[in-house]
PDB file of N, CA, C and O in Angstrom:
ATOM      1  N   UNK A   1     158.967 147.961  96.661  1.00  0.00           N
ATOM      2  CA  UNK A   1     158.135 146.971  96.004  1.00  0.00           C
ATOM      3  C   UNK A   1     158.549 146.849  94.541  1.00  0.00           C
ATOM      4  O   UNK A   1     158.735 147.873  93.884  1.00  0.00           O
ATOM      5  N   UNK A   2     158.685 145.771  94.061  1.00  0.00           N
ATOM      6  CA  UNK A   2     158.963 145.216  92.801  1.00  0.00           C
ATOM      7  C   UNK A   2     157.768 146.002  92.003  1.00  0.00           C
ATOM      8  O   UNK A   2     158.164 145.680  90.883  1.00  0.00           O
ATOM      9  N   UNK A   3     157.081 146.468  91.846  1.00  0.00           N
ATOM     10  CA  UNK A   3     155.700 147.030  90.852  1.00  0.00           C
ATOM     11  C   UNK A   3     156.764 148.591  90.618  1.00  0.00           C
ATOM     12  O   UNK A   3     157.484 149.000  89.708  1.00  0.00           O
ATOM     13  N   UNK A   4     156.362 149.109  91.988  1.00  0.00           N
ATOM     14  CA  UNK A   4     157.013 150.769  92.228  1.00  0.00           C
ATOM     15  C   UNK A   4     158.489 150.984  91.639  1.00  0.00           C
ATOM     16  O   UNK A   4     158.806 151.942  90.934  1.00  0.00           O
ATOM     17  N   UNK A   5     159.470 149.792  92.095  1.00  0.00           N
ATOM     18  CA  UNK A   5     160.735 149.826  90.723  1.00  0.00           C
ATOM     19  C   UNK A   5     160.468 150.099  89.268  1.00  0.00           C
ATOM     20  O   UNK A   5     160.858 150.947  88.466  1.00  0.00           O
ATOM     21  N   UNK A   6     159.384 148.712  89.212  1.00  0.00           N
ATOM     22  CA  UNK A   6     159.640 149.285  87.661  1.00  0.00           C
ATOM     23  C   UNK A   6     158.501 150.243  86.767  1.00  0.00           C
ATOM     24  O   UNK A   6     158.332 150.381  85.556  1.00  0.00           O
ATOM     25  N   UNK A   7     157.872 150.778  87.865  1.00  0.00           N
ATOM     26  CA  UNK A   7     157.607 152.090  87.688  1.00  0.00           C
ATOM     27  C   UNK A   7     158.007 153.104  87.083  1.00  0.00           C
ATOM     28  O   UNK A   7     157.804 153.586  85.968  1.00  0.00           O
ATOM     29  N   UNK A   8     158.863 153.483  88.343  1.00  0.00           N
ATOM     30  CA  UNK A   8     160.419 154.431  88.468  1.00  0.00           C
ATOM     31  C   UNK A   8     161.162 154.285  87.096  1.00  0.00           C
ATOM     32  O   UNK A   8     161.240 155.257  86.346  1.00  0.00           O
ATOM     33  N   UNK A   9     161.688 153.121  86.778  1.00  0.00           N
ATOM     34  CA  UNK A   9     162.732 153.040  85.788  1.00  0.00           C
ATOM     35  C   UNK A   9     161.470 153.080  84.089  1.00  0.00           C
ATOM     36  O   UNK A   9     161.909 153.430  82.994  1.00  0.00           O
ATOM     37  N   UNK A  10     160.412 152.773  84.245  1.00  0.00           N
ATOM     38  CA  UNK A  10     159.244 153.006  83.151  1.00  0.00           C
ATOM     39  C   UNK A  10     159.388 155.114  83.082  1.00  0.00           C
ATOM     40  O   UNK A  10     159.431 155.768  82.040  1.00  0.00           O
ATOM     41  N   UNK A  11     159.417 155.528  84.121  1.00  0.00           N
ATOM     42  CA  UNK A  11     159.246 156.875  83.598  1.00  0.00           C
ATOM     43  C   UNK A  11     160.225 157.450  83.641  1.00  0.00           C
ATOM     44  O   UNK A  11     160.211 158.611  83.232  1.00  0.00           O
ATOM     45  N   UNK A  12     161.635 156.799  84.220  1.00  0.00           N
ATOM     46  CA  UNK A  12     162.792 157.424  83.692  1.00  0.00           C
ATOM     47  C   UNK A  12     163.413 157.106  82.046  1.00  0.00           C
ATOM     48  O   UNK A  12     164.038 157.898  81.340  1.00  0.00           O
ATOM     49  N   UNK A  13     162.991 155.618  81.707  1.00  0.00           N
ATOM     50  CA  UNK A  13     163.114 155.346  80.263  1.00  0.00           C
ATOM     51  C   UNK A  13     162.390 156.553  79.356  1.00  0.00           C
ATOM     52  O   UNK A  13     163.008 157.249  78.550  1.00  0.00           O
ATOM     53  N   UNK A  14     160.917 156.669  79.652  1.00  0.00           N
ATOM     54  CA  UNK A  14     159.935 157.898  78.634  1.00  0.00           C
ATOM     55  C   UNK A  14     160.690 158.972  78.895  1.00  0.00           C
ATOM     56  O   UNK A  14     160.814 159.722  77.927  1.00  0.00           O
ATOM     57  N   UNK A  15     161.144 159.244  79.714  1.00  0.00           N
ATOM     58  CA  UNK A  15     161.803 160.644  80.097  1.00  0.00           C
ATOM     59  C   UNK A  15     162.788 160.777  79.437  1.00  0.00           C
ATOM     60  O   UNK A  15     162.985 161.799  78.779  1.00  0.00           O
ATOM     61  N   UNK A  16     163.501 159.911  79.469  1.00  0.00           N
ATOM     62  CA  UNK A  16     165.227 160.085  79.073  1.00  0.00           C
ATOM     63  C   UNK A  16     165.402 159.614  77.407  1.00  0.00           C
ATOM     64  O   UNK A  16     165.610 160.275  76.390  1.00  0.00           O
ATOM     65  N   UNK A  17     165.243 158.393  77.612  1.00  0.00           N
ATOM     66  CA  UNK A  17     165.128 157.906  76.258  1.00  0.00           C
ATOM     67  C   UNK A  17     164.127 158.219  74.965  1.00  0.00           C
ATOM     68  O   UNK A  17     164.573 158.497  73.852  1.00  0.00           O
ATOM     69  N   UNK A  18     162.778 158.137  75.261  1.00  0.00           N
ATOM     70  CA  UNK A  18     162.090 158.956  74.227  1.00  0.00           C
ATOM     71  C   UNK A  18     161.354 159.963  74.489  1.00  0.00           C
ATOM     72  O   UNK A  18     160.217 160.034  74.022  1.00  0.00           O
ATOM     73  N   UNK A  19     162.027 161.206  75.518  1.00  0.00           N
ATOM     74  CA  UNK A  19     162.242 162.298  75.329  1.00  0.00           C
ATOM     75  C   UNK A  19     160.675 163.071  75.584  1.00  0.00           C
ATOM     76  O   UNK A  19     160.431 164.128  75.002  1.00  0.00           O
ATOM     77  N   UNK A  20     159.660 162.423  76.513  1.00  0.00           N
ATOM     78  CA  UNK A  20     158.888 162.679  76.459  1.00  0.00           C
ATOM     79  C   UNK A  20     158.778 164.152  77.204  1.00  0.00           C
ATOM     80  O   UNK A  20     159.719 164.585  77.869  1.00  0.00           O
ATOM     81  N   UNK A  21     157.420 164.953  77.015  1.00  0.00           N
ATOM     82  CA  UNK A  21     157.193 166.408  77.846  1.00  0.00           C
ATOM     83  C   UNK A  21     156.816 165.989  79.107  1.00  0.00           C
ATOM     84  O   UNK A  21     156.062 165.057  79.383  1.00  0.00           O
ATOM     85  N   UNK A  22     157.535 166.928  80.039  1.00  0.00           N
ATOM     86  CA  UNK A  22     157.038 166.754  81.424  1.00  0.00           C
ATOM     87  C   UNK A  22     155.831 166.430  81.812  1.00  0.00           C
ATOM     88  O   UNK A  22     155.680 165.429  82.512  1.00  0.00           O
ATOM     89  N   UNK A  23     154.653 167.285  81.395  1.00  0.00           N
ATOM     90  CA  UNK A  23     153.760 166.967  81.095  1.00  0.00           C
ATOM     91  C   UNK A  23     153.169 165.558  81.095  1.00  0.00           C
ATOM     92  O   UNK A  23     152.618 165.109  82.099  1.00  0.00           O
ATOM     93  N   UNK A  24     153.244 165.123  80.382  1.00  0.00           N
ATOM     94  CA  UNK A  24     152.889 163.428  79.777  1.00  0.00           C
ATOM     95  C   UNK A  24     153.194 162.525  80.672  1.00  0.00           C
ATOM     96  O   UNK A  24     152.384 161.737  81.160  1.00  0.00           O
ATOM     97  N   UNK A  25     154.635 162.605  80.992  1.00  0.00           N
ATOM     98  CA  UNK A  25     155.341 162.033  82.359  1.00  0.00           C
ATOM     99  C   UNK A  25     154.761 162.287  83.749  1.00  0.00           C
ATOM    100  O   UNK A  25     154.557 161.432  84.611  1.00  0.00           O
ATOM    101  N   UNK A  26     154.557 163.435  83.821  1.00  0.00           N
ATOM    102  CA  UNK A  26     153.607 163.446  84.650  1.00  0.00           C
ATOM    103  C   UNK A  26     152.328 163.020  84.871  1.00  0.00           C
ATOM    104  O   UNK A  26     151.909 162.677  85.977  1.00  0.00           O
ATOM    105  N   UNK A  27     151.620 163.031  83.748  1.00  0.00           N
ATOM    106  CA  UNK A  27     150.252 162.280  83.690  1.00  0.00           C
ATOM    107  C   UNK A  27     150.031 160.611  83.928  1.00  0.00           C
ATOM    108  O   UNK A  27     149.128 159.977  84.472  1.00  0.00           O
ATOM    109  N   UNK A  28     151.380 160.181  83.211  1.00  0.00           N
ATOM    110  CA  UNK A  28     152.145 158.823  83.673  1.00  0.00           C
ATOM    111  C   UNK A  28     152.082 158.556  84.706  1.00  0.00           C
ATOM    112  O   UNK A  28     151.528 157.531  85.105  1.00  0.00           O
ATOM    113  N   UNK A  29     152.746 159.577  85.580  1.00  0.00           N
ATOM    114  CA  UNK A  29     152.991 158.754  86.839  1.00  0.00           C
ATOM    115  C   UNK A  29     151.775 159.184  87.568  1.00  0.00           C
ATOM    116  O   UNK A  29     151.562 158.451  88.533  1.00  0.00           O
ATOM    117  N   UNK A  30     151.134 159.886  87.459  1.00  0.00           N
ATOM    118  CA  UNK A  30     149.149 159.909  87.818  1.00  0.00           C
ATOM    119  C   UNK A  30     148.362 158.720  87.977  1.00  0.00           C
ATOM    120  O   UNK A  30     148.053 158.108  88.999  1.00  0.00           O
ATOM    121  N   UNK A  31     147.999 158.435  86.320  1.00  0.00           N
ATOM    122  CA  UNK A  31     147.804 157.365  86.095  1.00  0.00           C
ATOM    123  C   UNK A  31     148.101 156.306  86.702  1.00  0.00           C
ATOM    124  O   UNK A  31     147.290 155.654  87.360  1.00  0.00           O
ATOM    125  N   UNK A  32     149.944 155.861  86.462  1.00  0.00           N
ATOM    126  CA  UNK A  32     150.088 154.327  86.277  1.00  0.00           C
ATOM    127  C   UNK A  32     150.222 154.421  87.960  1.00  0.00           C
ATOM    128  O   UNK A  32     150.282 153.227  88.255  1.00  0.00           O
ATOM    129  N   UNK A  33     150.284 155.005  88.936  1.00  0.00           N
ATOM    130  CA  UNK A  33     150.350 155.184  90.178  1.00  0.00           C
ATOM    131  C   UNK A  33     148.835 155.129  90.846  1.00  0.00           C
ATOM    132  O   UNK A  33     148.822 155.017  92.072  1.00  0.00           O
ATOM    133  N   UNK A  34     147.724 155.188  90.255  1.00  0.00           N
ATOM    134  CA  UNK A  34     146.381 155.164  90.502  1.00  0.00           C
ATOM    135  C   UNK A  34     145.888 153.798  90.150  1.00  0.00           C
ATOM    136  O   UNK A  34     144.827 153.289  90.512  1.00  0.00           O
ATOM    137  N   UNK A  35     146.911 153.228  89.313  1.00  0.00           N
ATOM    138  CA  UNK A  35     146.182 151.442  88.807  1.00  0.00           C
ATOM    139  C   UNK A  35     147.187 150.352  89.520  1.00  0.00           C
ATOM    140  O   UNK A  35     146.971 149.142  89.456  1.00  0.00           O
ATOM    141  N   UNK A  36     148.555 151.050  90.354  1.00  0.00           N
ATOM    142  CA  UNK A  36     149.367 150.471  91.770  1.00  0.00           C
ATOM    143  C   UNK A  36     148.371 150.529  93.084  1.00  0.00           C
ATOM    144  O   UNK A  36     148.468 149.716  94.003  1.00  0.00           O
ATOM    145  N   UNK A  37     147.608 151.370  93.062  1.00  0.00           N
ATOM    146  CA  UNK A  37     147.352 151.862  94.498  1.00  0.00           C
ATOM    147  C   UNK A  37     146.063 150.822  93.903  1.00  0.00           C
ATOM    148  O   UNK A  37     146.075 149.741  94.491  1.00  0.00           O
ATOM    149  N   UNK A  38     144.998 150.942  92.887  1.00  0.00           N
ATOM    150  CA  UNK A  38     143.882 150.163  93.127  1.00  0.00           C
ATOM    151  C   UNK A  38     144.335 148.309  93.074  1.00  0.00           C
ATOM    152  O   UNK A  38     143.585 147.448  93.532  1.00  0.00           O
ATOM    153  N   UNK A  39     145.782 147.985  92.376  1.00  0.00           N
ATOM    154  CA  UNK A  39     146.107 146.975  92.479  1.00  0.00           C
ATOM    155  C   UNK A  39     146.284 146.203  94.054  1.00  0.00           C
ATOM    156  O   UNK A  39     145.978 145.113  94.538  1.00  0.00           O
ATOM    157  N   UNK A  40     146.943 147.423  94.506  1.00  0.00           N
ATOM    158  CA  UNK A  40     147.410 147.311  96.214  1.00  0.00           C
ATOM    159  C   UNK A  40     145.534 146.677  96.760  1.00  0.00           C
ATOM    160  O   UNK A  40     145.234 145.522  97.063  1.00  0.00           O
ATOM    161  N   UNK A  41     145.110 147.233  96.741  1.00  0.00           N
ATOM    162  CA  UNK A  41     143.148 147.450  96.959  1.00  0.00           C
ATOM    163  C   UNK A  41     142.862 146.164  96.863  1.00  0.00           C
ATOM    164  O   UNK A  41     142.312 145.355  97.611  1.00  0.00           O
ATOM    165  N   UNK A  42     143.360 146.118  95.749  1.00  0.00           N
ATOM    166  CA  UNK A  42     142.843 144.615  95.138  1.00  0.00           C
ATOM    167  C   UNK A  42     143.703 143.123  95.897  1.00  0.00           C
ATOM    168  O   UNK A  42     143.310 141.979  95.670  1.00  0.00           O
ATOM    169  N   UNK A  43     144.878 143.434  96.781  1.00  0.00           N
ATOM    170  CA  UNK A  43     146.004 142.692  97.112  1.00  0.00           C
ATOM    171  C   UNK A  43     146.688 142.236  96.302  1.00  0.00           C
ATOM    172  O   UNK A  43     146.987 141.135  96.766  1.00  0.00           O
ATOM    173  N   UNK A  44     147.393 142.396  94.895  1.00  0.00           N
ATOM    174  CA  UNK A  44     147.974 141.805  94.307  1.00  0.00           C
ATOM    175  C   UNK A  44     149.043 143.221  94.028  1.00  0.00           C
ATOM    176  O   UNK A  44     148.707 144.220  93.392  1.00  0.00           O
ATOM    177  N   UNK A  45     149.787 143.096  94.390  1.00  0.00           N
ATOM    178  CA  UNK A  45     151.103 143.958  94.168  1.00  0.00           C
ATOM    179  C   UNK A  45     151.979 143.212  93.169  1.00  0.00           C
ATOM    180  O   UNK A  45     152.680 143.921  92.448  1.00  0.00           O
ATOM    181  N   UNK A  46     152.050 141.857  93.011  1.00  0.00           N
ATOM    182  CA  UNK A  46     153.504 141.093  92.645  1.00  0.00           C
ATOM    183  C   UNK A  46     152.826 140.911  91.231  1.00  0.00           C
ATOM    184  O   UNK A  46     151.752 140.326  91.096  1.00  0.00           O
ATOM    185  N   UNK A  47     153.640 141.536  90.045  1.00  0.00           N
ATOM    186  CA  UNK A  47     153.076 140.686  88.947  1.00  0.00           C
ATOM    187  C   UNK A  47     153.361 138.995  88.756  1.00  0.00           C
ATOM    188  O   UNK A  47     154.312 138.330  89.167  1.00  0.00           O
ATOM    189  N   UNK A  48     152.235 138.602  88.022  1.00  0.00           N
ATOM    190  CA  UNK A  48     151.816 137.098  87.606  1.00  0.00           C
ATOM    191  C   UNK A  48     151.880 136.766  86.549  1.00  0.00           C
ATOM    192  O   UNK A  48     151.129 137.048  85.616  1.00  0.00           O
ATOM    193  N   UNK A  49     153.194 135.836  86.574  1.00  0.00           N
ATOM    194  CA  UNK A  49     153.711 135.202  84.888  1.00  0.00           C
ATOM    195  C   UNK A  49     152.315 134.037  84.394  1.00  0.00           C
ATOM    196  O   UNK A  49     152.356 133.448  83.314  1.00  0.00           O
TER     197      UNK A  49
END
């Protein structure tokens, strides 16, 4: 799914590029993975320009 890509590449950027603690990254993908799944809930997976 287009959301879950740029997910993935959102917490490999914090990770890699500004070097964030595992930690945090992890809480990241908690989070922003809990407001995919209630989006899913909601039926709207595809973002809307």
């Amino acid at each position: 799914m287009e959301l879950d890509r740029a997910l993935d590449a959102y917490l490999r950027h914090v990770t890699i590029e500004r070097g964030l603690s595992e930690h945090t990254v992890a809480a990241y993908r908690r989070d922003l993975g809990g407001y995919l799944e209630w989006l899913d809930a909601q039926g709207s997976r595809t973002p809307r320009r």
